[in-house]
C-alpha angles and dihedrals in degrees: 000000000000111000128191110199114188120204079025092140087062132095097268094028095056095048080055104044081056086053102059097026092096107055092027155047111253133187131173140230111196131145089201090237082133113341118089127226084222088069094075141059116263095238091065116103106229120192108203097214135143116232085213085063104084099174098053092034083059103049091047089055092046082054108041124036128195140187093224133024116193101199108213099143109118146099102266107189125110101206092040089055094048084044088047113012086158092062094035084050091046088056114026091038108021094036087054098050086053098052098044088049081047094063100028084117102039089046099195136173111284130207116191121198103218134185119243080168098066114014104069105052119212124335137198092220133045141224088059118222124210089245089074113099125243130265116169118181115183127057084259103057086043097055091046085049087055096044088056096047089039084054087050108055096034103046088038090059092040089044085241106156111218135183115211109206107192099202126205120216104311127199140169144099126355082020102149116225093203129064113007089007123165109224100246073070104050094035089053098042095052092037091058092036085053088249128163110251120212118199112196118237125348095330100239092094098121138201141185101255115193125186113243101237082064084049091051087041088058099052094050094048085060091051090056095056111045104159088055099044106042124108091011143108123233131188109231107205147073110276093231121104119225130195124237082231091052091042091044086054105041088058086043101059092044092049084049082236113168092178112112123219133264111230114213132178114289111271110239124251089028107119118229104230137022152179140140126226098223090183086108089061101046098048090051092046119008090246121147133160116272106188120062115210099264085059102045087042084059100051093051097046078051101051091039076059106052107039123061112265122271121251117235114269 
């Protein structure tokens, strides 16, 4: 098939573009805000467009035609969306709009990355199932929110099929600790410069962190059942809920770190407490997770190790 992954350059969208490469004929949409040419293999065609940019995302789709499109393309941090909603709106809603008015007449397949972190507010009860209705409570959820709906109504009228992911936090390789950074990142990059680390709040906040290989798994296990998979929504994560303060000291012990963390004030617009239900998933398609934390928080450590640091964007 030929696949169009935007925001392919980027930490989750590479580790995708690999996955497919070898059964399918992959190209990229990234404007290189924060994704790296370097992500990607050389043989992969990167077009280096703003989704912002209407006019250019549209001649590129009159030229070029494809069967799937994974839409990654966004700004994906909470606190940078409640400091700027105009510019997370321009991008996660109006990038979208843009996309999705862009391949009205090629009507593909389209894949939409989600957020489950962000878009249901706080629950009384995890793991979260898709039949809970959102509540998003920050810019960011309620642009995603609006991207979905938006997905929805338009590819329903133009008998596009779409898939909506809603991803948990998601952490692994080539994730970069500046800029739109998850905290498994930041955390691993100051703990093996001798940094101070600064965890906001009380620290038991807790989220549902997934590896990004089960992420990519996912996404393939979608592209493989179609017929089960069109036209629905799907939670990507583990199901478990982990502390900032498990999580802190789990990096720390496998960086060797014997610094301790500075606690600051909670950051507005960040939930309490999170995890998705994937049983949804894994009933349409088979998929489950295959890393536990300790072994995805390995394989990162291992890559921060291993490549030169990154230079702040």
């Amino acid at each position: 098939m030929r696949i169009l992954v935007t925001g392919g350059a980027g930490f989750i969208g590479s580790h995708l573009v690999e996955a497919l490469l070898p059964k399918h004929e992959v190209s990229v949409i990234d404007n290189l805000s924060t994704g790296r040419r370097e992500n990607l293999p050389q043989e992969v065609p990167l077009y280096e467009i703003d989704i912002r940019d209407k006019e250019a995302l549209c001649r590129h789709l009159l030229s070029h035609s494809y069967d799937v499109v994974f839409h990654l393309a966004a700004q994906i941090d909470v606190r940078t969306s409640v400091e700027a909603p105009l510019r997370d709106a321009e991008i996660n809603i109006i990038g979208t709009l843009h996309l999705l008015e862009a391949l009205r007449k090629q009507v593909p397949w389209i894949v939409f990355a989600s957020t489950g972190g962000a878009i249901y507010g706080e629950k009384p009860q995890l793991p979260i199932p898709e039949s809970e209705a959102p509540q998003p409570e920050s810019p960011y959820g309620i642009a995603k929110l609006a991207g979905e709906l938006y997905i929805r109504s338009i590819a329903g009228l133009a008998k596009m099929p779409y898939t909506i992911l809603r991803l948990a936090n998601v952490y692994g390789p080539r994730q970069n600790p500046h800029g739109e950074a998850g905290v498994v990142a930041i955390f691993t990059h100051r703990l093996l410069t001798k940094q101070p680390v600064f965890i906001y709040g009380d620290g038991e906040q807790t989220r549902d962190f997934v590896y990004v290989a089960d992420v990519v798994s996912a996404f393939l296990a979608v592209l493989r059942y179609p017929q089960r998979t069109h036209n629905e929504t799907f939670n990507v994560g583990t199901g478990k809920p982990t502390s900032v303060n498990r999580l802190y000291h789990l990096i720390a012990a496998m960086t060797e770190a014997e610094s301790v963390p500075t606690y600051l004030p909670p950051k507005p617009g960040e939930l309490r407490h999170n995890a998705l239900s994937i049983q949804k998933l894994r009933v349409a398609t088979g998929w489950q997770p295959r890393y536990t934390l300790e072994a995805g928080i390995r394989q990162t450590v291992e890559s921060f190790q291993q490549r030169r640091p990154f230079s702040k964007l």
